[in-house]
C-alpha positions in Angstrom: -13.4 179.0 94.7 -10.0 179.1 96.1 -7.3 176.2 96.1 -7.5 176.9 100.2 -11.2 175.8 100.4 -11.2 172.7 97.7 -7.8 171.3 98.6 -8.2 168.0 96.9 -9.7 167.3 93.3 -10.9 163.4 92.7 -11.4 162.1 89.3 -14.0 159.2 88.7 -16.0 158.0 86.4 -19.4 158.5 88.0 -19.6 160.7 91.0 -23.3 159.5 92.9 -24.6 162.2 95.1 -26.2 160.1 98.0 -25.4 157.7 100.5 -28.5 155.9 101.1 -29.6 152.4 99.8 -30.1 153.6 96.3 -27.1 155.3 96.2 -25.0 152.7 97.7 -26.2 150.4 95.2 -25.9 152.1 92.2 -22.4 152.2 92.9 -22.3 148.7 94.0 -23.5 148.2 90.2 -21.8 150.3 88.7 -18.1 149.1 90.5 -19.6 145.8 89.1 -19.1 146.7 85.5 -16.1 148.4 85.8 -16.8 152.0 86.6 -14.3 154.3 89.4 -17.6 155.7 91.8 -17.2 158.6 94.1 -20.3 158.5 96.7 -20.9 161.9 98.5 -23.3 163.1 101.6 -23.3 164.8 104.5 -23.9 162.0 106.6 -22.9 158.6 107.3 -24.1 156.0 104.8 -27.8 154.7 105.6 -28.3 157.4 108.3 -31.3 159.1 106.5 -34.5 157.1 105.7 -32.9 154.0 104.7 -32.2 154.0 108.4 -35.7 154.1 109.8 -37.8 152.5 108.0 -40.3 148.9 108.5 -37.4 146.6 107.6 -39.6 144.9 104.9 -38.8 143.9 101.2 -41.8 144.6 100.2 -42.1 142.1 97.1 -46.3 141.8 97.6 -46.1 145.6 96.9 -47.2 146.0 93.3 -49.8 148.7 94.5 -48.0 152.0 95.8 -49.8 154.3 98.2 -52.7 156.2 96.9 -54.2 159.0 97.5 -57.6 158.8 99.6 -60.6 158.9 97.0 -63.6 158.3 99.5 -65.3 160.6 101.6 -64.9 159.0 104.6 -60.9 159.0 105.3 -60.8 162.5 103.3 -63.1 163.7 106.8 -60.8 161.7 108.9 -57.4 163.3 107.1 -58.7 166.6 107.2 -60.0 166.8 110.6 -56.9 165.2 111.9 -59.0 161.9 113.2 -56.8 159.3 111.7 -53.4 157.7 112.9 -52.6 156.6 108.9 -51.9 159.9 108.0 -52.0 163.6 109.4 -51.1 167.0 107.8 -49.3 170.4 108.1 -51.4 173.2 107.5 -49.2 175.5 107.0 -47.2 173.2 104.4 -50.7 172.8 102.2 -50.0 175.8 100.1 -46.4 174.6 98.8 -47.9 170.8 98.7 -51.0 171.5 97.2 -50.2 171.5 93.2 -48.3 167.9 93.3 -51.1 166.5 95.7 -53.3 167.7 93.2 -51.6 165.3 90.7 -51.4 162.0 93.4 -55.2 162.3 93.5 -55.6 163.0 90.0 -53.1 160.2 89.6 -55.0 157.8 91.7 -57.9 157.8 89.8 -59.0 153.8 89.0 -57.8 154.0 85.1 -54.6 156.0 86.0 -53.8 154.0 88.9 -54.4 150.6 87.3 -51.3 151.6 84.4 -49.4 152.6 87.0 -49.4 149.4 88.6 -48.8 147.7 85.3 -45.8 149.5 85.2 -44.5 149.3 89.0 -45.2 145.6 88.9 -42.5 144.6 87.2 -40.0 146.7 89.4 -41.3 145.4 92.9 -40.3 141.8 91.0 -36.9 142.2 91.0 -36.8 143.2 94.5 -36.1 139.6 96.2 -33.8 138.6 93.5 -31.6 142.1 93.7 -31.5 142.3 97.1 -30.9 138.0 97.9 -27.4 139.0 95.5 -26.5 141.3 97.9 -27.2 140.2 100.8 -25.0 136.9 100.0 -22.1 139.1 98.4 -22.2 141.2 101.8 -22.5 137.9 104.2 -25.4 139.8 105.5 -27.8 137.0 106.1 -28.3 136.7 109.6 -30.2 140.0 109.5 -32.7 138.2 107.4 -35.9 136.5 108.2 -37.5 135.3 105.1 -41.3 134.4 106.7 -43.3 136.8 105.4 -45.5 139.4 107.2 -48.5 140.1 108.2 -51.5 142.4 108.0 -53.8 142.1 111.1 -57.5 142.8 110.7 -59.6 144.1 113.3 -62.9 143.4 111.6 -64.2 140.6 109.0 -65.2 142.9 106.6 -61.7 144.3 105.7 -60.4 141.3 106.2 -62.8 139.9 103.4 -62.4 142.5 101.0 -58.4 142.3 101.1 -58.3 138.7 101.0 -60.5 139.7 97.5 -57.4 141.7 96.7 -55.0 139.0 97.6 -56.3 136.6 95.4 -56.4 138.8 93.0 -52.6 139.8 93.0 -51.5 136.4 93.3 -53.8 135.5 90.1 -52.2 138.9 88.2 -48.5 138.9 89.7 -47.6 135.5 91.2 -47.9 136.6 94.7 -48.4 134.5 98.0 -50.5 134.8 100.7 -52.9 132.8 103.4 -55.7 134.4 104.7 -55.4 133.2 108.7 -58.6 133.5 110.8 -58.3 134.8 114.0 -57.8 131.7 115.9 -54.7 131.2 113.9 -53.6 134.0 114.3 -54.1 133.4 118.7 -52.1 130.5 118.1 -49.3 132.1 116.2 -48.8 135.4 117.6 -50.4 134.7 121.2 -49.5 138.0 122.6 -51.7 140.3 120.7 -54.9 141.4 121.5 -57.5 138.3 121.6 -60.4 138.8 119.5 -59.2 139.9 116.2 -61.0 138.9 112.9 -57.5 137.4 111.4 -55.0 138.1 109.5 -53.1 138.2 105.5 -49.5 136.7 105.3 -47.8 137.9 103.1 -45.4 135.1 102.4 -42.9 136.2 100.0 -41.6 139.3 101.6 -38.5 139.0 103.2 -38.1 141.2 106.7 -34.7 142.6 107.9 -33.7 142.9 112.1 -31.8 146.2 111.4 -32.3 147.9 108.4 -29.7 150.4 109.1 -26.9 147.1 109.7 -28.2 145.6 106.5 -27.2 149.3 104.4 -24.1 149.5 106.8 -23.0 146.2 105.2 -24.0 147.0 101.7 -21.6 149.5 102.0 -19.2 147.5 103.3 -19.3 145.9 100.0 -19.1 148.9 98.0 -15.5 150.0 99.6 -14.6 146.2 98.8 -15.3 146.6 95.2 -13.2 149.8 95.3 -15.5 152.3 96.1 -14.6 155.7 97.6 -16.8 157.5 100.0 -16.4 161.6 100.7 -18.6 162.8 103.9 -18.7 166.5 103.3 -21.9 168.8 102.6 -22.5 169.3 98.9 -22.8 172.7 97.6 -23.1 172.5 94.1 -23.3 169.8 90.9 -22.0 171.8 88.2 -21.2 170.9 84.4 -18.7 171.8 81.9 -20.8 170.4 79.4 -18.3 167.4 79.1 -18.3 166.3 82.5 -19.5 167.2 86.5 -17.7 168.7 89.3 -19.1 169.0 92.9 -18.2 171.3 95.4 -18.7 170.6 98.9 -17.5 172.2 101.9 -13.8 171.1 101.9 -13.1 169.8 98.7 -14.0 169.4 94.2 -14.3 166.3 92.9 -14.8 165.6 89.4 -16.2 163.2 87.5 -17.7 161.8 83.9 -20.8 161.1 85.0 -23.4 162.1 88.0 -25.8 160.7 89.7 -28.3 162.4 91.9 -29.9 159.8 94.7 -30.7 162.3 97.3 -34.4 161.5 97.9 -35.7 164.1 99.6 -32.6 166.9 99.0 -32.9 166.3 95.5 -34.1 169.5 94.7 -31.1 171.1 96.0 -29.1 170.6 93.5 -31.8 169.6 90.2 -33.6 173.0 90.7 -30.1 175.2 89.9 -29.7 173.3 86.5 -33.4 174.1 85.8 -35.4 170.5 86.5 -38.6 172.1 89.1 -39.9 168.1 89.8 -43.2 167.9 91.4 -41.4 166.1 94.5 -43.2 166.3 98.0 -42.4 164.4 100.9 -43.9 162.2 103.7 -42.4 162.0 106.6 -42.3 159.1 109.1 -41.6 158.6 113.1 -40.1 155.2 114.6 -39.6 154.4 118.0 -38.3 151.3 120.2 -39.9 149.6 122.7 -39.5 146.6 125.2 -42.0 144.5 126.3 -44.2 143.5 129.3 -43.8 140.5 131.0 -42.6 137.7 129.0 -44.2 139.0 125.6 -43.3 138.2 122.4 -44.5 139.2 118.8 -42.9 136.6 116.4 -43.2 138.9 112.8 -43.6 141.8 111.3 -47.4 143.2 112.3 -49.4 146.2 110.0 -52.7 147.0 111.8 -54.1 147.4 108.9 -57.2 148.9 109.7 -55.2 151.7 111.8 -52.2 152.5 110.1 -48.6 151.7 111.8 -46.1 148.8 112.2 -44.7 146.7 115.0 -41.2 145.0 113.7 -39.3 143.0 116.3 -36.2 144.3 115.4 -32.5 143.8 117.3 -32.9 147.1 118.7 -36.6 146.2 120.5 -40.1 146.4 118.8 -39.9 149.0 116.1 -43.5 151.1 115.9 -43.7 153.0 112.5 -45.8 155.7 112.1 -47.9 156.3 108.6 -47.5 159.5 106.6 -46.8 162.8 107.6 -47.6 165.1 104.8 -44.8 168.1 106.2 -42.1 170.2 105.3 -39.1 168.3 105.3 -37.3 170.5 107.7 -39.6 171.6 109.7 -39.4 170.5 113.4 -41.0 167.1 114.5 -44.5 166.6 116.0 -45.2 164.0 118.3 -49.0 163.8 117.6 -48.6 161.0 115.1 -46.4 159.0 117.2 -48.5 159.1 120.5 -51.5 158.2 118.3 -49.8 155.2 117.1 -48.3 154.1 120.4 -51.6 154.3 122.4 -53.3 152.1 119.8 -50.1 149.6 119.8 -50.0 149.3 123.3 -54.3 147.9 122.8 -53.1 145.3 120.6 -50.0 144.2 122.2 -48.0 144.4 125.4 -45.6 147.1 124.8 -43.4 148.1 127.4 -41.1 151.6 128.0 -39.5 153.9 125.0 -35.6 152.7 124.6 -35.2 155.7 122.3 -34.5 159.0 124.0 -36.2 160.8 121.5 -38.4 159.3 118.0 -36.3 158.6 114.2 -37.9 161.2 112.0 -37.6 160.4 108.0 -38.5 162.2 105.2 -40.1 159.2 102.3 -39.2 161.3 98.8 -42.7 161.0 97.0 -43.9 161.7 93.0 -47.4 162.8 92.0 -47.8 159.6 90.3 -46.4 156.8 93.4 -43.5 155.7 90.5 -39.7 156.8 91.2 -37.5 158.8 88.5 -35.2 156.3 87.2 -33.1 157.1 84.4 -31.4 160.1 82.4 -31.5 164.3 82.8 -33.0 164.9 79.3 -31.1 168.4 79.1 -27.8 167.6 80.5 -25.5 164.6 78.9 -24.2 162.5 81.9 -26.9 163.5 84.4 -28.9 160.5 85.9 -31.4 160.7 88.8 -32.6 157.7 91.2 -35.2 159.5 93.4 -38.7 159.5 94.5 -39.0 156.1 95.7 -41.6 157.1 98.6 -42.3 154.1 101.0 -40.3 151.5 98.5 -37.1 152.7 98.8 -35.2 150.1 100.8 -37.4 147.8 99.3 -36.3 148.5 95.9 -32.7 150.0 96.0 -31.0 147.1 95.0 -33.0 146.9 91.7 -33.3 150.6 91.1 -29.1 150.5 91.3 -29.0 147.7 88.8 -31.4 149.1 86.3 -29.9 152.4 86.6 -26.1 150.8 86.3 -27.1 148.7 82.8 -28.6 152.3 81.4 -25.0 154.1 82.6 -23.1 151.3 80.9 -25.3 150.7 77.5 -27.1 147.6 78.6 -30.6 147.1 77.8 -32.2 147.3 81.2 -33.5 143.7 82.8 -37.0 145.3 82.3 -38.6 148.3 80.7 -37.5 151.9 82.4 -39.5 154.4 80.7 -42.1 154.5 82.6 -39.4 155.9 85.6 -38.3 158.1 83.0 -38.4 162.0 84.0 -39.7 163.3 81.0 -43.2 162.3 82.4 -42.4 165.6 84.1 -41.2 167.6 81.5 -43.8 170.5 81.9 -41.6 171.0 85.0 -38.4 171.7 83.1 -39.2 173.1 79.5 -38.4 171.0 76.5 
């Protein structure tokens, strides 16, 4: 390329493709311990899906999102019945190899390692993210009561209350069970009559997301940090070190780190690693409310599938999983589904969104990010595939990641992230 298209040439240490939470915090990690980081996207840090998502550090979830086993929400799925999750057709053929692998994946005995493993990680979220938060004076975006999952029937609400007891015997994680007068008294708004509720008590929930990334950043330029907003091209390798080429300029580096979530591909599949990445996308919308209503926490209708938040920017409804090409254009089918059951259980008032947040969650066939090295390039590293956890776990990913970089034993055991679980995808 000529001189007259790259016209300036960087030199750091570690170059970080990515400006969302995981890649902000790598780099908060990695300025930390003494490492020059060059952070590079397209857009403005935390614009992506670390900008729309439920707000929640998730620190009850040990068990990522499986895939449907029983016959009856397989029926609702596929005949496009359910609000939880709706499909593509025309994106099956591409996504059908790696769904193939999350079902196979979420199988009881395979499911019940992978928790073992992702239990450990979902630990260090509070911690990671409490070190931040203070470093970034960030904490009046914080509310640290829990949240809750609202049951519309006392059988569910039984047979997760099962599963709460169980985690909290297992992993040290607290909850109530709150019947459903309790939960009149405490959230007097929604819909009367519900069977009750589980509150989750250790999460911590955010009242911008997108403010709380905004800030971590913040931090990152403090530390020294250098961010280039330009479209990436290419991550190429001398064998010694990287270069990238974006649309105006090279920067090189020692060391690369790919934390692109769903445009990962992009640049992994030219040096040869074909992961069995798919996404699920997400919708959110604002809204104000009727009247003199209030909802006092975070709300998961459990039994429905989508989120109220009362966020600064209104009440935030999230949508469940979209299984989609990335790109392709935005449907409002899961949305309205969502809305017009939201509005039954609580008085929401008019859009304050011209148009919904659509997000792309960056999933893996077996619900576990990729943490850790390239196996055939030296000075590769990847920090993708975090699916519905990745603001939840950022923070923690960027630490782990940043004590591998530097020769540290990792605070706890990484090869389960490792991608060499995927190695069929890349050749030995």
């Amino acid at each position: 390329m000529s001189a007259q298209v790259h016209n300036r040439l960087m030199k750091h240490d570690v170059i970080i493709l990515g400006a969302g939470i995981v890649g902000i915090s790598t780099g908060i990690h990695l300025l930390r311990r003494g490492r020059s980081v060059l952070i590079v996207d397209r857009r403005e840090p935390g614009r992506e899906t670390s900008y729309g998502n439920a707000g929640v550090i998730q620190r009850e979830g040990v068990r990522p999102h499986t895939f449907p086993r029983d016959l009856s929400t397989l029926m609702q799925v596929g005949l496009h019945l359910s609000t939880a999750a709706r499909y593509d057709p025309l994106a099956l053929p591409r996504f059908a190899p790696p769904l193939l692998r999350y079902w196979w994946k979420s199988s009881p005995g395979n499911y019940r390692q992978i928790v073992r493993s992702y239990a450990p990680l979902i630990g260090m979220s509070i911690d990671e993210h409490a070190d931040f938060i203070a470093a970034a004076s960030a904490d009046d975006l914080v509310v640290r009561k829990g949240w809750m999952f609202v049951y519309r029937t006392a059988e569910a609400l039984r047979r997760d209350a099962a599963k709460a007891r169980a985690d909290h015997e297992q992993f040290g994680i607290n909850s109530s069970q709150i019947e459903g007068a309790e939960l009149e008294r405490r959230e007097p708004d929604l819909k009367k009559g519900l069977a009750g509720a589980i509150h989750w008590q250790d999460p911590w929930t955010i009242r911008n997301p997108g403010a709380l990334v905004s800030a971590y950043f913040e931090l990152f330029k403090s530390l020294g940090g250098t961010f280039l907003n330009d479209r990436i091209d290419s991550l190429e390798t001398d064998g010694e070190g990287w270069s990238v080429r974006t649309a105006n300029s090279l920067a090189e580096g020692r060391e690369a780190v790919v934390a692109l979530g769903p445009w990962a591909p992009e640049v992994l599949e030219p040096l040869g690693y074909r992961l069995p990445l798919f996404v699920k996308r997400g919708y959110h919308m604002h809204y104000g409310t009727r009247g003199e209503a209030k909802l006092n926490t975070w709300i998961l209708d459990t039994e429905v599938g989508y989120l109220l938040a009362p966020m600064t920017q209104g009440i935030r409804l999230t949508t469940g999983a979209e299984f989609a090409h990335r790109d392709s254009a935005p449907t409002p089918i899961q949305l309205g589904k969502a809305e017009a059951e939201a509005r039954k259980l609580f008085p929401l008032g008019d859009r304050l969104d011209p148009e919904p947040w659509k997000g792309a969650r960056p999933c893996t066939p077996d619900m576990m990010p990729i943490i850790g090295p390239a196996p055939r390039h030296k000075g590769l590293w990847a920090a993708i595939g975090h699916a519905h956890h990745g603001f939840t776990l950022g923070p923690a990913t960027g630490r782990l990641l940043s004590e591998a970089m530097t020769g540290t034993r990792p605070a706890i055991d990484i090869s389960p992230f490792a991608m060499e679980r995927f190695r069929g995808s890349y050749g030995r």
